[in-house]
N, C-alpha and C positions, 0 to 999 in steps of 0.2 A: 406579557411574557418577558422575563429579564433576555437578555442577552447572552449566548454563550460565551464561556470562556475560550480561550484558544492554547494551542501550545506555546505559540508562540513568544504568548507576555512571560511565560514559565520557563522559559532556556530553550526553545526549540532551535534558536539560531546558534547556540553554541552548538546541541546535539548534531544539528544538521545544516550544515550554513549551505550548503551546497541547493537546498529545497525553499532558502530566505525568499519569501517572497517580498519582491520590488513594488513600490505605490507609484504605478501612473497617473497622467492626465484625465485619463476617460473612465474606464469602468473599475481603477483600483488595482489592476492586477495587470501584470506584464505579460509577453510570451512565454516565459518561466516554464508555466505550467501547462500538460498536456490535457486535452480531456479526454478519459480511455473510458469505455463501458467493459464491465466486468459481469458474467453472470452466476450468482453465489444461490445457494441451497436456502431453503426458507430457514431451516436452522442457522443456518451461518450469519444470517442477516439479523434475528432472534440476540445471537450473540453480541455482536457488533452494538447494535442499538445496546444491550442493555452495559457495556461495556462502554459507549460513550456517556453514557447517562451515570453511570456511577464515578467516572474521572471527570466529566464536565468539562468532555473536549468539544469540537464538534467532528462528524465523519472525517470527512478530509483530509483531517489534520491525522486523522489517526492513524486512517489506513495508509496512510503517504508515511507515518512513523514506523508502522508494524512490518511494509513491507521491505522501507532502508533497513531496517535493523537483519527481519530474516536473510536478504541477501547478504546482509554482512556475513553473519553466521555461516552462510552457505558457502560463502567464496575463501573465509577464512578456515574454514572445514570443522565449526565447530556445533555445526550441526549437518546432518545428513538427511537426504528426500528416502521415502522409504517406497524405494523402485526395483522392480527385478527385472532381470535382463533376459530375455525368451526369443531363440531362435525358430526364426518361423521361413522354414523352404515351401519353396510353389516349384509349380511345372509348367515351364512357356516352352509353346509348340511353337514351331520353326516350318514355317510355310515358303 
């Protein structure tokens, strides 16, 4: 099985220098990077895969790309989460 490509050798460190990852001594990779578990819908994962298989990224790379990008969006307001805001009263009794 060849090798994947990465974003990296493709401008990822210009897009995102801030995610560069460092080549250590030991196992290649520095503290840099966290490792977070996420849990995604069978569809989502469906997507994902066939989305890294048609750009010839690997996972990692991509979803560490998709998510800097949407926060950008988010914080620059040029996209918006589609949330509604709903007031919910209760009744606490006082003993």
């Amino acid at each position: 099985m060849p090798k994947r490509a990465t974003l990296e050798g493709k401008g990822l460190d210009v897009l995102m220098p801030h995610l560069r990852v460092e080549r250590g001594p030991t196992r290649g990779k520095t503290a840099k990077l966290v490792r977070k578990t996420f849990l995604l819908t069978p569809e989502l994962v469906e997507k994902l895969d066939r989305a890294v298989e048609r750009e010839g990224v690997g996972k990692n790379e991509f979803v560490r790309y998709a998510l800097d990008t949407f926060c950008k969006e988010l914080e620059s307001e040029q996209r918006k989460l589609p949330v509604e805001t709903k007031e919910v009263r209760t009744i606490v009794t006082v003993q």
